[in-house]
C-alpha positions, -999 to +999 in steps of 0.1 A: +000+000+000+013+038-011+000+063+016+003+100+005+001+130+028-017+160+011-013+192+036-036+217+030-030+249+043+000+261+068-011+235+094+014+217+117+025+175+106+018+153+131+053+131+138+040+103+125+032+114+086+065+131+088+082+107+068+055+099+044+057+112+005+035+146+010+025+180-014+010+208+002-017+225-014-037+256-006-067+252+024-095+243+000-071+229-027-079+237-064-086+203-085-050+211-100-035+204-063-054+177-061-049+160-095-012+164-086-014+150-054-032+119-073-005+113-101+018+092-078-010+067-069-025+064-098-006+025-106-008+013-066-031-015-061-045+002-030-039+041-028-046+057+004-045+096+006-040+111+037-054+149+040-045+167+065-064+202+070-101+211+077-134+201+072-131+223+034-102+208+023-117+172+031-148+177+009-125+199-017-108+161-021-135+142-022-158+163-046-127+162-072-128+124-066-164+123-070-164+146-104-134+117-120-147+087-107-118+085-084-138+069-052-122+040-050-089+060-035-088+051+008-091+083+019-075+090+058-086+124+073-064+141+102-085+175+114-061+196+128-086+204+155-117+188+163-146+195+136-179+184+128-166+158+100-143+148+131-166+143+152-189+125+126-168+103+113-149+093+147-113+106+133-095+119+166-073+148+160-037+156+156-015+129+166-041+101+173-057+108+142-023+102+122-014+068+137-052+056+125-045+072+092-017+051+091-026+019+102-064+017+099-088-003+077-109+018+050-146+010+050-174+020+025-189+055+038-223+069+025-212+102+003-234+135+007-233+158-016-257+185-035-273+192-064-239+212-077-221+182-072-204+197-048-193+170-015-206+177+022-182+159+052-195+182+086-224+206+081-242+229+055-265+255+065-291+269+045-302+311+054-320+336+045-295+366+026-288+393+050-303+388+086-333+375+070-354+340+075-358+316+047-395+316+032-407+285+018-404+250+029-382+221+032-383+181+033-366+152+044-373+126+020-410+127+020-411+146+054-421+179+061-397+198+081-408+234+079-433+252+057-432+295+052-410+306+078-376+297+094-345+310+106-324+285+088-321+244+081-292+230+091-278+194+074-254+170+081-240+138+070-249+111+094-221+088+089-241+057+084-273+049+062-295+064+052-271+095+050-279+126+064-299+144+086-315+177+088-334+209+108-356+237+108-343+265+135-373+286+143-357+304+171-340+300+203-366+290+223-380+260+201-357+230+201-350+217+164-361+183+154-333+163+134-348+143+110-326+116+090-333+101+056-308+101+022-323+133+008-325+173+022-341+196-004-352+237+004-370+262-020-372+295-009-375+328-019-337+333-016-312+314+005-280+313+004-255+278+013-229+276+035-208+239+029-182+231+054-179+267+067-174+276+030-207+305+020-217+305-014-208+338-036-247+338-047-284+333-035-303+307-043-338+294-051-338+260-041-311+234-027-305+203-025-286+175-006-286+133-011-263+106-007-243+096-040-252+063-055-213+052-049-196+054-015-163+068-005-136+045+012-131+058+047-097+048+065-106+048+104 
C-alpha cells in the first residue's frame, strides 16, 4: 500500500506522517492540487491519501474524486482540531488521528453531496440573505420539516445509512427536530448555502442534498 500525505493549508504535521511522501496545497485545494497529489497513486493496487487540514479541504478532495470517478482511492482524514466531520466520522485529531491514518482499515462511507455536485463531510447551513429567515419549505425525503417561515435548516452527513440528517431553526426557544433520511431539499425565496464553513458567492432558489449512488472508502 502507497499512503500519500496532502497538507492543505499552513497547518502543523503530526510526527508520524513526517516521513511519508506529502504535497502541500492551498486550504481548499484547487482540482489542480489535487490531481497532482493523485498522479503518484495512480498505478498502486491500493492508494490511500491522507489529508490533512479542515473540514473544506476534506470535501475539496473528495468532490474532485467524486467529479473523476476516483472513489475508490482510501481516503485518511487528520483535522487539525476537532470538527464536525471529526466528530462524525470518529477521526480523533492531531496525533491520534495520524497513527489511524496510518494503520487503519478503510470502510465504505455513504457520500453527501448537492445538487452542484459539490461533497458535504461536517455541516451545510441553509439562510435567509442578509439577517433575513428563509420563506418557503423544506423536506426530508418525504417529510415535512418546515413550511413559510424559518430562521435556517441546518444538514449533516450522518455517517451511516440512510445518509444525512436535517433541521428547521425557528428560534432560540424551540428545540429543532433532526430528521434523518438520504435526501435534504429547500426552496425558498432566496437562501443562500454555507458547505463546510465555505458561504456560497450567490443566493439561491432551491437546494438540494442526497447521498451519492457510490460510497467513498473511509480509513478509520
Amino acid at each position: 500500500m502507497t499512503r500519500f500525505v496532502l497538507r492543505c493549508g499552513d497547518v502543523p504535521v503530526p510526527i508520524t506522517l513526517a516521513s511519508l511522501p506529502a504535497s502541500s496545497a492551498a486550504p481548499i485545494p484547487t482540482d489542480d492540487e489535487i490531481d497532482e497529489t493523485l498522479v503518484p497513486l495512480g498505478a498502486e493496487p491500493d492508494p490511500r491519501l491522507i489529508v490533512l487540514g479542515r473540514d473544506s479541504g476534506l470535501a475539496a478532495v473528495l468532490t474532485r474524486l467524486m467529479r473523476i470517478e476516483r472513489l475508490d482511492v482510501e481516503i485518511a482524514y487528520v483535522p487539525v482540531e476537532r470538527s464536525a466531520a471529526s466528530a462524525i466520522y470518529g477521526t480523533g485529531t492531531g496525533a491520534a488521528a495520524a497513527k489511524r491514518a496510518v494503520g487503519g482499515v478503510a470502510t465504505p462511507m455513504p457520500l453527501i453531496r448537492d445538487d452542484l455536485g459539490i461533497a458535504l463531510v461536517g455541516k451545510a447551513r441553509i439562510d435567509g440573505p442578509g439577517n433575513e429567515g428563509l420563506v418557503g419549505e423544506g423536506f426530508v425525503d418525504d417529510t415535512r420539516i418546515f413550511a413559510n417561515k424559518a430562521n435556517s435548516v441546518h444538514i449533516s452527513p450522518i455517517g451511516e445509512l440512510p445518509g444525512l440528517r436535517a433541521c428547521a431553526v425557528r428560534g432560540q426557544l424551540r428545540r429543532p427536530k433532526w430528521v434523518t433520511g438520504r435526501a435534504a431539499q429547500v426552496g425558498a425565496e432566496a437562501a443562500v448555502v454555507t458547505r463546510d464553513g465555505v458561504r456560497g458567492d450567490r443566493t439561491v432558489t432551491r437546494s438540494t442534498f442526497y447521498r451519492h449512488v457510490e460510497s467513498w472508502q473511509l480509513v478509520r
